[in-house]
mmCIF file as gemmi writes it, N, C-alpha and C atoms, coordinates in Angstrom:
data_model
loop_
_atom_site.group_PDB
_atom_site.id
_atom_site.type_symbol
_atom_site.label_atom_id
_atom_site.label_alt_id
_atom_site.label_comp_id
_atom_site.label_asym_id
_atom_site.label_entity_id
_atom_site.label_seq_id
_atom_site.pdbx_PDB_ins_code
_atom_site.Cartn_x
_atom_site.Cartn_y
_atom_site.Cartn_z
_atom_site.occupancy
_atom_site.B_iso_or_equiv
_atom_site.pdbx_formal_charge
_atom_site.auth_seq_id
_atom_site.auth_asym_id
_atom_site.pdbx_PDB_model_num
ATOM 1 N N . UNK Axp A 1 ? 67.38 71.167 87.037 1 0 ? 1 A 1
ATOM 2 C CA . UNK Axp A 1 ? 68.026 71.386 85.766 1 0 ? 1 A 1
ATOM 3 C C . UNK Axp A 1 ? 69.535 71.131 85.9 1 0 ? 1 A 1
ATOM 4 N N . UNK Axp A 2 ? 70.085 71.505 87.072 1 0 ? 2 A 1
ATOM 5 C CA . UNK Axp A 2 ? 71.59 71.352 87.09 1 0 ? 2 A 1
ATOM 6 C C . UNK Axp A 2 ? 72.113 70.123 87.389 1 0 ? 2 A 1
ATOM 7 N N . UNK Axp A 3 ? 71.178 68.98 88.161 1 0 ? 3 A 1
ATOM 8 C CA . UNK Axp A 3 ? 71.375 68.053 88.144 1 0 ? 3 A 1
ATOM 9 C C . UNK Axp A 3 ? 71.405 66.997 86.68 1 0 ? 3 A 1
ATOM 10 N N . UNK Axp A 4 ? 70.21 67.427 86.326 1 0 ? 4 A 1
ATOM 11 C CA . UNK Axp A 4 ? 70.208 66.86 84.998 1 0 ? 4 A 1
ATOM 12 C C . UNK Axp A 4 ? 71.219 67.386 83.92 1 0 ? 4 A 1
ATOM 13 N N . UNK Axp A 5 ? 71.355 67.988 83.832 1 0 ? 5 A 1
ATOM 14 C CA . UNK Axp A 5 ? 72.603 68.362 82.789 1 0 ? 5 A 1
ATOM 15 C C . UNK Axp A 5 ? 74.011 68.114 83.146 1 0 ? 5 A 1
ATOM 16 N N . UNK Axp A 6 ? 74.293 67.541 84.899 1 0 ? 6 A 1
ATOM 17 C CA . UNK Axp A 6 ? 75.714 67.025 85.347 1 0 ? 6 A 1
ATOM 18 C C . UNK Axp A 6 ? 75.396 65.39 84.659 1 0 ? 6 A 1
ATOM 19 N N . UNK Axp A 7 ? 73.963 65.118 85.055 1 0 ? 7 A 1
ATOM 20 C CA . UNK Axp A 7 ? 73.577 63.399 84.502 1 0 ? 7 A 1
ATOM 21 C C . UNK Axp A 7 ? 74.322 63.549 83.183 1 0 ? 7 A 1
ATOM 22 N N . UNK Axp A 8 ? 73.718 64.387 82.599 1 0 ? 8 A 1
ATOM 23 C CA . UNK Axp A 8 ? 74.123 64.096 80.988 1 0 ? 8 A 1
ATOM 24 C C . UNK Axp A 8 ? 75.027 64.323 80.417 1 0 ? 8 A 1
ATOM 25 N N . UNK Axp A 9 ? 75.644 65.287 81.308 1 0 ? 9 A 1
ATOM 26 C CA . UNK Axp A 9 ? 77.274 65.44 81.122 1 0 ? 9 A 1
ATOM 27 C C . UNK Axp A 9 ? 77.936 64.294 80.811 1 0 ? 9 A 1
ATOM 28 N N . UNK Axp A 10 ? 78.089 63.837 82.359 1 0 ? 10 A 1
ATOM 29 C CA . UNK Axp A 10 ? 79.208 62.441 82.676 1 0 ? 10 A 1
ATOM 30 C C . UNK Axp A 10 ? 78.387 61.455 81.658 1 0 ? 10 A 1
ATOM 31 N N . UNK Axp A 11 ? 77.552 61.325 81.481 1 0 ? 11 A 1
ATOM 32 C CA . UNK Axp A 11 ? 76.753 60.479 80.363 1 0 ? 11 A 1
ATOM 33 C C . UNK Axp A 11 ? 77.676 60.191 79.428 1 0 ? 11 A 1
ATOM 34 N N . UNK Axp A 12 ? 77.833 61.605 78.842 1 0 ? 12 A 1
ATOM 35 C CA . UNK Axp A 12 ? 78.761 61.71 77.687 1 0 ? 12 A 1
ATOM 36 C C . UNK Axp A 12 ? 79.753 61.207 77.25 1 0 ? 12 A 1
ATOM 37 N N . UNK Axp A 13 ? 80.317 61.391 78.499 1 0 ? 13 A 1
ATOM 38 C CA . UNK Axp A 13 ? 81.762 60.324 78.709 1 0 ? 13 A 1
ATOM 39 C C . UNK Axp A 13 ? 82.823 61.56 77.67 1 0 ? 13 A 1
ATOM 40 N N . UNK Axp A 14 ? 82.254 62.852 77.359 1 0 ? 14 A 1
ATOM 41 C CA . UNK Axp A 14 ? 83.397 63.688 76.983 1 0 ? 14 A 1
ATOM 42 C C . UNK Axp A 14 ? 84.127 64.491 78.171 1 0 ? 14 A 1
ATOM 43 N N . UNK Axp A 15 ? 83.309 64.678 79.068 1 0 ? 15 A 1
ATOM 44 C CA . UNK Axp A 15 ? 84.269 65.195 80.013 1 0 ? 15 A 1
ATOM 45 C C . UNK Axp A 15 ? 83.897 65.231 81.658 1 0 ? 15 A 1
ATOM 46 N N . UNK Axp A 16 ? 84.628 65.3 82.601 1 0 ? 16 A 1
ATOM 47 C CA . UNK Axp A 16 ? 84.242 64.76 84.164 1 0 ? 16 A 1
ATOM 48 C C . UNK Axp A 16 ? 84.066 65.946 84.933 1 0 ? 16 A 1
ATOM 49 N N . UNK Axp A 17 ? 83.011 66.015 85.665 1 0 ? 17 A 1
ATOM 50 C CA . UNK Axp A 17 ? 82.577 67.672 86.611 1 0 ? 17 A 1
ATOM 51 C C . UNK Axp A 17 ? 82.044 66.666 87.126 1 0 ? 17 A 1
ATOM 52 N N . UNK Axp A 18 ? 82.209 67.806 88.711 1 0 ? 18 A 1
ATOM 53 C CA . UNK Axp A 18 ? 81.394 67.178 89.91 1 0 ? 18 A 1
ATOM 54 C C . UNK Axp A 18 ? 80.266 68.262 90.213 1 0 ? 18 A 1
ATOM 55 N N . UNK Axp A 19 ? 79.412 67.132 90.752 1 0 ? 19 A 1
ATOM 56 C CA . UNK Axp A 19 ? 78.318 68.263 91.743 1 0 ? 19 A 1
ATOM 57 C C . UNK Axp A 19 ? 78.504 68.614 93.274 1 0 ? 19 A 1
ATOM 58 N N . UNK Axp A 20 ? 78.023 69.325 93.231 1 0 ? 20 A 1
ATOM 59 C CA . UNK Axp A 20 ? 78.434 69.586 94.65 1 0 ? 20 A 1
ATOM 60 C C . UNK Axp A 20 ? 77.303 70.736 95.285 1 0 ? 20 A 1
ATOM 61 N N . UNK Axp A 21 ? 77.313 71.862 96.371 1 0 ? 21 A 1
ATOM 62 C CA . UNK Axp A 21 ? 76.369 73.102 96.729 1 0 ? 21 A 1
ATOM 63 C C . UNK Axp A 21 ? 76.672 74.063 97.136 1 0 ? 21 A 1
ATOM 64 N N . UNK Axp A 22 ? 76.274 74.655 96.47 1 0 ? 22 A 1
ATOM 65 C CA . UNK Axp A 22 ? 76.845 76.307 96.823 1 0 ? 22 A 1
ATOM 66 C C . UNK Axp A 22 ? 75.871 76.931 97.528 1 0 ? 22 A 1
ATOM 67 N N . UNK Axp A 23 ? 75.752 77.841 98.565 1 0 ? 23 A 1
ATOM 68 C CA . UNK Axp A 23 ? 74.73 78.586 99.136 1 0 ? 23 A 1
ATOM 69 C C . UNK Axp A 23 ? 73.608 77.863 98.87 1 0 ? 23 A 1
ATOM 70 N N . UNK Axp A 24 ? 73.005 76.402 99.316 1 0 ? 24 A 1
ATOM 71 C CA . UNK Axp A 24 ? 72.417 76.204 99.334 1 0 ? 24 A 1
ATOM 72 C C . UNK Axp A 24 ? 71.541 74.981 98.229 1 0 ? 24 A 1
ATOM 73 N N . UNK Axp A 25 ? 72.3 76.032 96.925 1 0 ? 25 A 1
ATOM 74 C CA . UNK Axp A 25 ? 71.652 75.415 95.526 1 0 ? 25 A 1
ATOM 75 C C . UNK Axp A 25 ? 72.862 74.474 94.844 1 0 ? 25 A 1
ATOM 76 N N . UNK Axp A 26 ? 72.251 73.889 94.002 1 0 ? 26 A 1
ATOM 77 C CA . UNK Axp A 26 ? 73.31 72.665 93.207 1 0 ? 26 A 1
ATOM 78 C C . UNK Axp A 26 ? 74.211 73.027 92.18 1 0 ? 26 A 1
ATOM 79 N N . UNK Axp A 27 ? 75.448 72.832 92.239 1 0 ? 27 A 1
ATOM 80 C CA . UNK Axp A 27 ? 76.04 73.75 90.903 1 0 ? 27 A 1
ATOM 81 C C . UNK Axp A 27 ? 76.988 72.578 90.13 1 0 ? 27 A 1
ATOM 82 N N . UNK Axp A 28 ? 77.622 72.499 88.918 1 0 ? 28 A 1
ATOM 83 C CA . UNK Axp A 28 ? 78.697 71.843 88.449 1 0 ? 28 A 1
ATOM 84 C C . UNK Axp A 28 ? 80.15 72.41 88.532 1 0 ? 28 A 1
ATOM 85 N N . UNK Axp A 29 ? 80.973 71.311 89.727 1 0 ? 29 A 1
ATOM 86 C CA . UNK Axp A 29 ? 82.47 71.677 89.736 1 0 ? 29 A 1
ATOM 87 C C . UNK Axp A 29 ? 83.196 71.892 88.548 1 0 ? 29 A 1
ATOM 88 N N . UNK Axp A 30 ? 83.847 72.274 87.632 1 0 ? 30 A 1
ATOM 89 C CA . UNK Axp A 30 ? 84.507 72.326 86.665 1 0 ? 30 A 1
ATOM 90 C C . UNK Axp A 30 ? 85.844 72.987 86.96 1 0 ? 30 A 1
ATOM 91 N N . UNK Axp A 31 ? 87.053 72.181 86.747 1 0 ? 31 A 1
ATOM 92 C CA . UNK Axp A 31 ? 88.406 72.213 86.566 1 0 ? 31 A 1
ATOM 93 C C . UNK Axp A 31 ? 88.695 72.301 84.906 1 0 ? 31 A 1
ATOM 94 N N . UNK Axp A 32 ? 89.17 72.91 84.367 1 0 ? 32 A 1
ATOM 95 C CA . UNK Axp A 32 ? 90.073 72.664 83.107 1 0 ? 32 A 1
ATOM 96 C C . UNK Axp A 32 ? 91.524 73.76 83.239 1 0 ? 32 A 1
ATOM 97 N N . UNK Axp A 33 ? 92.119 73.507 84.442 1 0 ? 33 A 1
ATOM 98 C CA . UNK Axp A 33 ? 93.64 74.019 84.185 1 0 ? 33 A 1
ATOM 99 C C . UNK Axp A 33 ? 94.406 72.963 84.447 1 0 ? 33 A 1
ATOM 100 N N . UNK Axp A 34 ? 95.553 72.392 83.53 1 0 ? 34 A 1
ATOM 101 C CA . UNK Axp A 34 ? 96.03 71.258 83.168 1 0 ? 34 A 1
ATOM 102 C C . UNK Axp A 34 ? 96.931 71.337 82.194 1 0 ? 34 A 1
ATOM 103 N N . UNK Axp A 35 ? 98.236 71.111 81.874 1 0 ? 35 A 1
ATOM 104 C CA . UNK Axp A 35 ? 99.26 71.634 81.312 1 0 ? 35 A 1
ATOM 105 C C . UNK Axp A 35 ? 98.73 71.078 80.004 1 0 ? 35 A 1
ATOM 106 N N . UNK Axp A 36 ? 98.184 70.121 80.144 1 0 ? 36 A 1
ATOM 107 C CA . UNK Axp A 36 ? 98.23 69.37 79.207 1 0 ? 36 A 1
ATOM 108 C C . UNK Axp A 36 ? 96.84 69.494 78.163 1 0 ? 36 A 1
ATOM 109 N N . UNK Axp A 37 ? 96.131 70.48 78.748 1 0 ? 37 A 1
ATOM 110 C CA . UNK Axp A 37 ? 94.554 70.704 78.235 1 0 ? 37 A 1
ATOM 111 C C . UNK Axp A 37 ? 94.456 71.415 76.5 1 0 ? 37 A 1
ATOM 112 N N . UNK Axp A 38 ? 94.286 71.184 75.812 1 0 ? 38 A 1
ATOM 113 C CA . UNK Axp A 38 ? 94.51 71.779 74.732 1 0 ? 38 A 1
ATOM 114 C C . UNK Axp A 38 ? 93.411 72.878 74.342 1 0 ? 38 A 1
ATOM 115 N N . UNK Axp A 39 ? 93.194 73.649 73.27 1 0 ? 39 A 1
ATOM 116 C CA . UNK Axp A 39 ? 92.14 74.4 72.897 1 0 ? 39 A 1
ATOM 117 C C . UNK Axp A 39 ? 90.943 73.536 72.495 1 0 ? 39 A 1
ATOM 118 N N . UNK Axp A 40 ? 91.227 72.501 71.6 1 0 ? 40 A 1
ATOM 119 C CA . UNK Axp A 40 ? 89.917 71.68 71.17 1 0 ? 40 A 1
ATOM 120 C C . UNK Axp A 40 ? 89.751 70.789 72.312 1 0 ? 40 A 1
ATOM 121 N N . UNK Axp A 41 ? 90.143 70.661 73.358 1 0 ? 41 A 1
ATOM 122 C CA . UNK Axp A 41 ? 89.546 69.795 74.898 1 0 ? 41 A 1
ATOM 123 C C . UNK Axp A 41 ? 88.999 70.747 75.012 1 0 ? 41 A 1
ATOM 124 N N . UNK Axp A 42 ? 89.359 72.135 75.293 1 0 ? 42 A 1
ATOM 125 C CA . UNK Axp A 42 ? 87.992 73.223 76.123 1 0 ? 42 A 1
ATOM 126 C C . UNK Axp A 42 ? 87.174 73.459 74.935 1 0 ? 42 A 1
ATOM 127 N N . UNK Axp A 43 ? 87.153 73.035 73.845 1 0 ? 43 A 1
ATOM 128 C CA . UNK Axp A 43 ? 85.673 73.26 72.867 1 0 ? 43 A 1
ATOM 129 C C . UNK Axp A 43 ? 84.929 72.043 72.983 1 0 ? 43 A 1
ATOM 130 N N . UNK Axp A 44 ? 85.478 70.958 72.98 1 0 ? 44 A 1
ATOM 131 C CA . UNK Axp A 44 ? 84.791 69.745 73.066 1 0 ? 44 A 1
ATOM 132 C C . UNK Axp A 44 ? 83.773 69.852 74.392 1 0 ? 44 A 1
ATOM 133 N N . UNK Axp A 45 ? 84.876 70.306 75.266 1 0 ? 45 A 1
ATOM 134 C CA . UNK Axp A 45 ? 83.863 70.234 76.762 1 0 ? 45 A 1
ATOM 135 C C . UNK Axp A 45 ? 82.639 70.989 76.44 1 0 ? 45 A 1
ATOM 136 N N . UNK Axp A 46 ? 83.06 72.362 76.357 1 0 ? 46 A 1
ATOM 137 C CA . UNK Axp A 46 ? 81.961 73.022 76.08 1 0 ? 46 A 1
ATOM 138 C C . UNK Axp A 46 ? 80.774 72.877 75.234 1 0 ? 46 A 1
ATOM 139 N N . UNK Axp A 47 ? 80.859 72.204 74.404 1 0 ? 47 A 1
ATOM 140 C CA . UNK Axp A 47 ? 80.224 71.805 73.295 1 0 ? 47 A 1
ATOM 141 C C . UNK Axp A 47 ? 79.547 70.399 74.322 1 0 ? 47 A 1
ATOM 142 N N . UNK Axp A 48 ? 80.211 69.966 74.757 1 0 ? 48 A 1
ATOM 143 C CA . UNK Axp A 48 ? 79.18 68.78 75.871 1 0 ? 48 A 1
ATOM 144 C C . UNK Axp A 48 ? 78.424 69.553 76.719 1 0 ? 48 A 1
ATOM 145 N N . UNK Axp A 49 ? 78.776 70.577 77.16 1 0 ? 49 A 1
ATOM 146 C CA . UNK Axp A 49 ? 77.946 71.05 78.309 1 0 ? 49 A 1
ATOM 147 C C . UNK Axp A 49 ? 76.588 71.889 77.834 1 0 ? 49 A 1
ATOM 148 N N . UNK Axp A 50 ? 76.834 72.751 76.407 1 0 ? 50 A 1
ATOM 149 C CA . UNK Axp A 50 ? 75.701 73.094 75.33 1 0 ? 50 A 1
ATOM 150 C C . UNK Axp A 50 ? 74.368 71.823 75.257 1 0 ? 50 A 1
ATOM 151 N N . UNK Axp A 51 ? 75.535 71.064 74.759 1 0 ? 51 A 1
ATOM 152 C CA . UNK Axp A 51 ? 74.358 69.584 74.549 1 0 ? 51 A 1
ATOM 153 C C . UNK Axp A 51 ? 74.053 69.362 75.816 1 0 ? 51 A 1
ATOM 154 N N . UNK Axp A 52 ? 74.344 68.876 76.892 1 0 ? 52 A 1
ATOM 155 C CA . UNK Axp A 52 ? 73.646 68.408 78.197 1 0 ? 52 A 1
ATOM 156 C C . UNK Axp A 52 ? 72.607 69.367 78.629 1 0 ? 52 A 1
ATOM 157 N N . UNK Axp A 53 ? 72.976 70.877 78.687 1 0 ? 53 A 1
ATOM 158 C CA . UNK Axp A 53 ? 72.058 71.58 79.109 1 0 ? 53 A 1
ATOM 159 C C . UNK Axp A 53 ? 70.835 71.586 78.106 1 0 ? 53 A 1
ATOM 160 N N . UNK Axp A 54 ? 70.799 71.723 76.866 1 0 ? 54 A 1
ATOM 161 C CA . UNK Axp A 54 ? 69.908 71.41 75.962 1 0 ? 54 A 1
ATOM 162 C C . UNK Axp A 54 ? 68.947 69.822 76.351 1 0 ? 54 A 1
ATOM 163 N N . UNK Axp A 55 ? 69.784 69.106 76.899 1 0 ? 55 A 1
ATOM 164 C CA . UNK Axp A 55 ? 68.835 67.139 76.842 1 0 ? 55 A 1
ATOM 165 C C . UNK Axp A 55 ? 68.15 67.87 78.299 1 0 ? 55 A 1
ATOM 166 N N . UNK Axp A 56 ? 68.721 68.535 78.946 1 0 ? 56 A 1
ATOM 167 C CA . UNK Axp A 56 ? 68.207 68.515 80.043 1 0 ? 56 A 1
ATOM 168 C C . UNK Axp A 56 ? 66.757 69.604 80.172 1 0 ? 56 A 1
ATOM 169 N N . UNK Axp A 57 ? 66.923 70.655 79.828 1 0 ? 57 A 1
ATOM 170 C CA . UNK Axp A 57 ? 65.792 71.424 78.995 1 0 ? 57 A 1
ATOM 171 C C . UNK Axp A 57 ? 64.505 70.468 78.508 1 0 ? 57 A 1
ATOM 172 N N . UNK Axp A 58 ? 65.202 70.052 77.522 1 0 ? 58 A 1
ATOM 173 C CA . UNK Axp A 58 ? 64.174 69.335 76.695 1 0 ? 58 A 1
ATOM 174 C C . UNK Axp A 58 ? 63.431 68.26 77.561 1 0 ? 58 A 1
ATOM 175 N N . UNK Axp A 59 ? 63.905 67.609 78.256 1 0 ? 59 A 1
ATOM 176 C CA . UNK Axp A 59 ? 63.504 66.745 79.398 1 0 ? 59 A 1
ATOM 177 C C . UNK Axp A 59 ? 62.132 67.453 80.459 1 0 ? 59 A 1
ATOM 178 N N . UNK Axp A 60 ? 62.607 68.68 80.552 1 0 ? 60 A 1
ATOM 179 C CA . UNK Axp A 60 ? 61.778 69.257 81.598 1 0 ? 60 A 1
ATOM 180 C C . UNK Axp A 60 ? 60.389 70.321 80.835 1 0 ? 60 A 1
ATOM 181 N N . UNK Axp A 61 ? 60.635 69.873 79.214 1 0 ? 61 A 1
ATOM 182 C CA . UNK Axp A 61 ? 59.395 70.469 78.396 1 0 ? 61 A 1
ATOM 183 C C . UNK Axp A 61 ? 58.465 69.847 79.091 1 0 ? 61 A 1
């Protein structure tokens, strides 16, 4: 699932996270501190990451 929802992330082309492993399991890197980051960049992202985790869900019906 976490893979698939980093796929569909960067898919998006709204915003860039890495994968990487934590204890073992797969997780998404996420940075958003950046002088320059505004309030509607961290809704947009988020709002990509809603949708990815949702395509990715739906994928694994």
């Amino acid at each position: 699932m976490t893979a698939r929802t980093l796929e569909s992330l960067l898919s998006s082309g709204e915003c860039w996270c890495g994968g990487s492993q934590w204890q073992g399991k797969p997780v998404i890197r996420v940075s958003v501190c950046s002088w320059i980051t505004t309030a509607d960049d961290v809704s947009r992202s988020v709002a990509a990451f809603v949708a990815a985790r949702d395509q990715a869900r739906a994928s694994l019906a």
